[in-house]
Wavefront OBJ file of the C-alpha trace (Angstrom):
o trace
v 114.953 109.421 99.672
v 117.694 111.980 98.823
v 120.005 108.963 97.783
v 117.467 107.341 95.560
v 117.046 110.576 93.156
v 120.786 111.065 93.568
v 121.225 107.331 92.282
v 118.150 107.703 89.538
v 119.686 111.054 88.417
v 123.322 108.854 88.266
v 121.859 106.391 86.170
v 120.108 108.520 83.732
v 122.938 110.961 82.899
v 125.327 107.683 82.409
v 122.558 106.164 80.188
v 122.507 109.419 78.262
v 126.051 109.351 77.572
v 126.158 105.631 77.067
v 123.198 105.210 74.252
v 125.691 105.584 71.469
v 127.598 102.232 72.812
v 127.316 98.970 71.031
v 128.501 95.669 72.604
v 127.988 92.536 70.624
v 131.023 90.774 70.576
v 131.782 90.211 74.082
v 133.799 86.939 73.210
v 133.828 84.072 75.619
v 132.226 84.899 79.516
v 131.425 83.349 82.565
v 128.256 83.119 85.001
v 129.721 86.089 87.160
v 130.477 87.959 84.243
v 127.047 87.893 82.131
v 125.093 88.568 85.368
v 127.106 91.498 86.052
v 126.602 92.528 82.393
v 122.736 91.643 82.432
v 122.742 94.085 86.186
v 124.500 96.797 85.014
v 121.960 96.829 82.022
v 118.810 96.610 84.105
v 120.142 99.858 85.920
v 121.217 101.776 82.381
v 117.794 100.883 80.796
v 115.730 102.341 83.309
v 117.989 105.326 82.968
v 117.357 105.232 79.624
v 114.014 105.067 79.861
v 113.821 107.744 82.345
v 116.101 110.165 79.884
v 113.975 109.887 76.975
v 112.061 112.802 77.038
v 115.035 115.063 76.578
v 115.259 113.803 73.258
v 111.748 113.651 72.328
v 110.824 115.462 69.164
v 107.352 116.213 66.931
v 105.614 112.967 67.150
v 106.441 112.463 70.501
v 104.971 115.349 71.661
v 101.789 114.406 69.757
v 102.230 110.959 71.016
v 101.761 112.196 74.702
v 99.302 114.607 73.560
v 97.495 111.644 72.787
v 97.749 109.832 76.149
v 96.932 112.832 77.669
v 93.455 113.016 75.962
v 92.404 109.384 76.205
v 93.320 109.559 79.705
v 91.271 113.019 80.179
v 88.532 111.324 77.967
v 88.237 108.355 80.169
v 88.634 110.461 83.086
v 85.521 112.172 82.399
v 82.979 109.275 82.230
v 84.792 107.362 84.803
v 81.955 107.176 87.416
v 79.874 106.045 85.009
v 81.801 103.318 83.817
v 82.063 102.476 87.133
v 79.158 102.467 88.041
v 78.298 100.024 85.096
v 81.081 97.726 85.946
v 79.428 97.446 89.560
v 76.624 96.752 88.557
v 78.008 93.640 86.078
v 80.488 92.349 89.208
v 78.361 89.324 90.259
v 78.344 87.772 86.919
v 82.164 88.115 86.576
v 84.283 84.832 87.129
v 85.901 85.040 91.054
v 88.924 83.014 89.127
v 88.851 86.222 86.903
v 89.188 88.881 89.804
v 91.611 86.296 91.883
v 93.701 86.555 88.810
v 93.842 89.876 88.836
v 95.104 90.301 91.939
v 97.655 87.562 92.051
v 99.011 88.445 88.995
v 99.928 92.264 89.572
v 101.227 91.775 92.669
v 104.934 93.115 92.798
v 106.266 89.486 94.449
v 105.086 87.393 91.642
v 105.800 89.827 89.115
v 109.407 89.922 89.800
v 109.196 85.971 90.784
v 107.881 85.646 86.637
v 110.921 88.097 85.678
v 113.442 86.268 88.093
v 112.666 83.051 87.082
v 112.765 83.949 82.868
v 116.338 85.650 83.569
v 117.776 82.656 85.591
v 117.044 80.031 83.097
v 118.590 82.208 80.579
v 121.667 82.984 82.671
v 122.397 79.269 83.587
v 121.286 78.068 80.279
v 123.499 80.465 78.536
v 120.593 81.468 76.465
v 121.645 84.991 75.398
v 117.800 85.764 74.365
v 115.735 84.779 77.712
v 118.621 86.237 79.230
v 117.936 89.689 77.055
v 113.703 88.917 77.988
v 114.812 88.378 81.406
v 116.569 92.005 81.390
v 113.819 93.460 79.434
v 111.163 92.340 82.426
v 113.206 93.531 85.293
v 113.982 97.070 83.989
v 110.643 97.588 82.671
v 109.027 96.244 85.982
v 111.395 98.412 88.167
v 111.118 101.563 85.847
v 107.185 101.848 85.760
v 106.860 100.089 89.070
v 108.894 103.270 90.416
v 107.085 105.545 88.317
v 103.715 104.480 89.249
v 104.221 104.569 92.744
v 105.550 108.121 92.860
v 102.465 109.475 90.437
v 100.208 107.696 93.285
v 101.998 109.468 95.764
v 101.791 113.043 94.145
v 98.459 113.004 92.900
v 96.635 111.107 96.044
v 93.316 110.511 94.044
v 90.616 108.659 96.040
v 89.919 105.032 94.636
v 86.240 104.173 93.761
v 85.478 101.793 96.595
v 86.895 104.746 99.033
v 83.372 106.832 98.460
v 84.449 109.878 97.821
v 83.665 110.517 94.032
v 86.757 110.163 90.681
v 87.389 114.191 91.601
v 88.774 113.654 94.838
v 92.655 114.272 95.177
v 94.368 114.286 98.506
v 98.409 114.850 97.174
v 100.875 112.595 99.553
v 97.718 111.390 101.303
v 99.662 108.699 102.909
v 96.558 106.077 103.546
v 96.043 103.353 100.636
v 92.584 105.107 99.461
v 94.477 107.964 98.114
v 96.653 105.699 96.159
v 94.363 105.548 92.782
v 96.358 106.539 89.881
v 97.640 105.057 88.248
v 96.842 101.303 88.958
v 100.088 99.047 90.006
v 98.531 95.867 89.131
v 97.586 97.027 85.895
v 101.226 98.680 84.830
v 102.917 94.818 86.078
v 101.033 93.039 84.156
v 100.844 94.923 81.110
v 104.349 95.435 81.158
v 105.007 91.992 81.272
v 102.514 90.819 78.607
v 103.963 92.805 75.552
v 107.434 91.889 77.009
v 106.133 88.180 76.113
v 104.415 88.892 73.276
v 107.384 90.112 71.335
v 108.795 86.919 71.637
v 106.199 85.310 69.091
v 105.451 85.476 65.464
v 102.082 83.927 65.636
v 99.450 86.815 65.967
v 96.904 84.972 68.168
v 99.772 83.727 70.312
v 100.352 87.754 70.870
v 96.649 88.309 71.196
v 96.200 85.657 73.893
v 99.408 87.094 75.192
v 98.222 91.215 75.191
v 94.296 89.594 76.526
v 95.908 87.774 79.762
v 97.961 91.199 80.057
v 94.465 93.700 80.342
v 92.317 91.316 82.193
v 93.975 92.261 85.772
v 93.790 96.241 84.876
v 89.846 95.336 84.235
v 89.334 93.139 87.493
v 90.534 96.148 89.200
v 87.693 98.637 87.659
v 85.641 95.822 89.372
v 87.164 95.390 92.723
v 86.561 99.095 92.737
v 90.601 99.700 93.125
v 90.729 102.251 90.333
v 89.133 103.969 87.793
v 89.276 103.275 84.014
v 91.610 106.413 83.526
v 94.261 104.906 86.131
v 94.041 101.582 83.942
v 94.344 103.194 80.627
v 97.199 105.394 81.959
v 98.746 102.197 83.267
v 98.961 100.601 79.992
v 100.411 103.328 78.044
v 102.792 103.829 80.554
v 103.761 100.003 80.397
v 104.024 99.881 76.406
v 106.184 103.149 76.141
v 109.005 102.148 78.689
v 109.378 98.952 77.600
v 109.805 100.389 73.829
v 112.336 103.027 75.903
v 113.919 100.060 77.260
v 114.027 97.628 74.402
v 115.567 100.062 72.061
v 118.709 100.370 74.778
v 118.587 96.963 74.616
v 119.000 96.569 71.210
v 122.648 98.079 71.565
v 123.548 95.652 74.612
v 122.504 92.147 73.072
v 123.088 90.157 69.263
v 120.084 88.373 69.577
v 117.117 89.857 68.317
v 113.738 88.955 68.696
v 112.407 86.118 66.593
v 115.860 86.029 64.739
v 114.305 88.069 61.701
v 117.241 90.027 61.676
v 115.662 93.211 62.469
v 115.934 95.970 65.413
v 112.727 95.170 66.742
v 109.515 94.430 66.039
v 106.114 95.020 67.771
v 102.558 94.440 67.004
v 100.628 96.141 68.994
v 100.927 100.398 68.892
v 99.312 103.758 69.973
v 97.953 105.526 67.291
v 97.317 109.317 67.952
v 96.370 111.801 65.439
v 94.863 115.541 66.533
v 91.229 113.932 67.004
v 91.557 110.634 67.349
v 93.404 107.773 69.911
v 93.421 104.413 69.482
v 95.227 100.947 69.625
v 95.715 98.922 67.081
v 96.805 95.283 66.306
v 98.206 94.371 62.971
v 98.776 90.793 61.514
l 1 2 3 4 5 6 7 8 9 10 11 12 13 14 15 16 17 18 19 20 21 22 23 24 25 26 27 28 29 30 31 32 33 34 35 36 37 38 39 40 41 42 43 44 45 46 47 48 49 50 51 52 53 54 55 56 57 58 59 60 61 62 63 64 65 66 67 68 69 70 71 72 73 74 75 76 77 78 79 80 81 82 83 84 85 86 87 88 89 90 91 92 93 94 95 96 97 98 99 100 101 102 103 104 105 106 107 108 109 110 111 112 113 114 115 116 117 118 119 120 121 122 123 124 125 126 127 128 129 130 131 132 133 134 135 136 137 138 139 140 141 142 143 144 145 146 147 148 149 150 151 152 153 154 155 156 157 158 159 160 161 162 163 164 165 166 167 168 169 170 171 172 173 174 175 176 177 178 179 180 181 182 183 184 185 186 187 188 189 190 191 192 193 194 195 196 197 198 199 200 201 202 203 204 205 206 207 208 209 210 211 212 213 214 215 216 217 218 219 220 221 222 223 224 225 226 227 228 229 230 231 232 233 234 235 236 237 238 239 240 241 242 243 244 245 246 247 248 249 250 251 252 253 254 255 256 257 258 259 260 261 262 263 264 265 266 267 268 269 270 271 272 273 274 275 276 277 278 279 280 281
């Protein structure tokens, strides 16, 4: 374990030092030579990602103020909305829950992510390759993060019995493995890294809708609360906007080709007595 913080602390003070660096023209490059490019950035954007805090400022703050309500909001009627969803489980779709499951499971997340950065590497395709990138780092940073905060906190899951106040820190067994939800930060993670590659707004809606419905099958298996699922998805959206923003300096090709940094349709809105998400067209 000592080795893997030594590493993560590696990466994130080279990331720091490296976020002013901009490589575009790389001129003409092999196989072996983009994938070690494409590696090398997987590693520096979860550093990246990792290292933003230190150079968070006002909004930010408020930002994670924010996230830290919502989630203490939910967290306060989350029996209840438990309760309700256990009640509604029976007339739920079992292709809906299967989903769920199949989807955020760490194998087939990085099988999606493997395959999109392979047919960009041997297509040459600088942009999957970039998407490819994008879904790897962002999988590996909050998939990392995740399991850590489940570690640390050890909160009971709802189908364990023992009510959403129960905490058992470094528990060890799989009930005290609650928040935030895995399954939910995988698939969330990878749904707005696929929606920014669309201009069409129901495209991204179908896109962001296929991304929440494992998070919600989970509330119904009884596998976590709605605070771990909310959690989850802000976690998801912010590193990948950590993550895409390093990217920008790596990589010519932007999304859509509209010639800007990056674009995104879908944001956290925070004010001092409100939180909400929002989708604009």
């Amino acid at each position: 374990m000592r080795y893997l913080i030594a590493f993560c602390l590696l990466v994130c003070s080279s990331s720091v030092f490296a976020q002013n660096e901009y490589v575009f023209d790389r001129g003409e490059t092999n196989l072996w030579q983009d994938f070690t490019y494409d590696m090398g950035n997987v590693f520096q954007g979860v550093g990246f990602a990792y290292s933003r805090p230190l150079y968070w400022q006002g909004d930010d703050f408020l930002k994670l103020g924010g996230v830290a309500a919502g989630t203490m909001a939910l967290y306060a009627f989350d029996e209840p909305i438990n309760t309700a969803f256990s009640e509604d489980r029976d007339g739920i779709p079992k292709l809906l829950l299967d989903y769920g499951n199949y989807a955020g499971a760490p194998q087939n997340n990085y099988g999606l992510s493997g395959a999109v950065y392979l047919t960009g590497l041997f297509t040459k395709n600088e942009k999957l390759r970039r998407t490819g990138v994008l879904l790897i780092s962002s999988a590996t940073a909050t998939g990392f993060l995740q399991q850590l905060t489940k570690s640390a906190t050890g909160r009971a899951r709802p189908g364990g019995g023992f009510g959403s106040n129960h905490f058992r820190p470094f528990g060890g067994s799989s009930v005290y493995r609650s928040f935030p939800s895995g399954h939910a930060v995988l698939t969330f993670t990878n749904a707005h890294v696929i929606a920014k590659q669309f201009k069409n707004p129901w495209v991204k809606a179908g896109i962001y809708t296929i991304g929440v419905i494992p998070g919600i099958s989970r509330i119904y298996d009884e596998q976590h609360w709605a605070s771990d699922v909310f959690l989850s998805w802000a976690m998801s959206y912010f590193m990948v906007e950590a993550i895409d923003l390093y990217l920008d300096r790596k990589y010519e090709t932007k999304y859509n080709d509209d010639g800007s940094i990056k674009t995104s349709s879908l944001d956290l809105n925070f004010s001092l007595n409100s939180v909400g998400l929002s989708y604009s067209f």
